[in-house]
C-alpha positions, 0 to 999 in steps of 0.5 A: 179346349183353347185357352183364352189367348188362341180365341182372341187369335182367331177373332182377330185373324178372322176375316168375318166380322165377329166378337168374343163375348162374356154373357150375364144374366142379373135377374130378369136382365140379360147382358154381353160384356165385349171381351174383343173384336176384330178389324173386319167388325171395327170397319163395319161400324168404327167406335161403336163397341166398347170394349168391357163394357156390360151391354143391355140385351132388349129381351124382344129383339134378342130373344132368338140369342138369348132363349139359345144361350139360357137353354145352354146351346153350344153353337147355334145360328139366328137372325137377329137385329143388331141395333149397334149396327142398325141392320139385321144380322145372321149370325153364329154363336159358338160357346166357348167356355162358362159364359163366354162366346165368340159371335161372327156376323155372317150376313148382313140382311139388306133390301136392295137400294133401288127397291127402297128408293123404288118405295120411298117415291110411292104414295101407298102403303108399302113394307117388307118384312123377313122370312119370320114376319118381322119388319125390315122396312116400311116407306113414308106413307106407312110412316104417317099412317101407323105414326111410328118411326121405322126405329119402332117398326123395324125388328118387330112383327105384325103382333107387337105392334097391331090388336091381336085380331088384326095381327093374326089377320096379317099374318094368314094373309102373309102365310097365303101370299108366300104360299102362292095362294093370295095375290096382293 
């Protein structure tokens, strides 16, 4: 095992974005302590992470990351939304003793700038959402129409937001498109 010394040289000798972490649970609430982050995760987004500072984790939006870590998974890869950084995120977790972990953002998930301005222009209803269903973007008119921000739509899937019955509507017609078997 490294002491705590050598991880902080691989965070900061890293040329991917990560953080070394201390994670805690208090009753039924989940946070991470930033124990240490890298330049390249500093360039990201500059004076956003605190460092020894509890973060509150949002058990919907975290809960790829926190059911991995709660069931004591030692490395593991999700997608999750990283609303410090305002984006979707891959990222990789690795445990590195009792409740400690490095997590490098590997990928940031963007929607090509030309297919957003693309959107923005048009008077339909229009979003895209990720390979799990979950909503990376939604265009003005779907704005008006759901009377949400994107801030509320984004990260979410069809179930969070719409009636069960219509949601599990959404999600066959999505299963069907990526299928190939529905055109929309």
């Amino acid at each position: 095992m490294l002491s705590n010394e050598e991880y902080i040289k691989i965070i900061l000798d890293s040329p991917v974005p990560c953080m070394w972490i201390e994670y805690t649970r208090k009753e039924d609430e989940y946070y991470i302590n930033i124990l240490g982050i890298n330049g390249e995760l500093d360039k990201i987004k500059k004076d956003v992470f605190k460092l020894n500072f509890d973060y509150k984790l949002d058990k919907e939006l975290c809960k790829n990351f926190i059911l991995n870590i709660e069931d004591g998974v030692k490395q593991f890869k999700v997608l999750e939304y990283v609303s410090l950084l305002n984006s979707f995120y891959k990222i990789d977790v690795k445990h590195i003793s009792k409740n400690k972990y490095i997590i490098w953002f590997t990928k940031k998930i963007e929607i090509d700038e030309n297919i957003k301005e693309l959107i923005k222009k048009m008077d339909v209803y229009l979003w895209c959402k990720d390979k799990n269903g979950k909503y990376v973007y939604i265009n003005r008119p779907y704005e008006s129409y759901k009377y949400a921000t994107p801030e509320y739509i984004i990260g979410k899937n069809d179930f969070e937001i719409f009636p069960k019955e219509i949601a599990e509507r959404f999600v066959k017609d999505d299963k069907e498109l990526l299928e190939g078997k529905k055109i929309m």
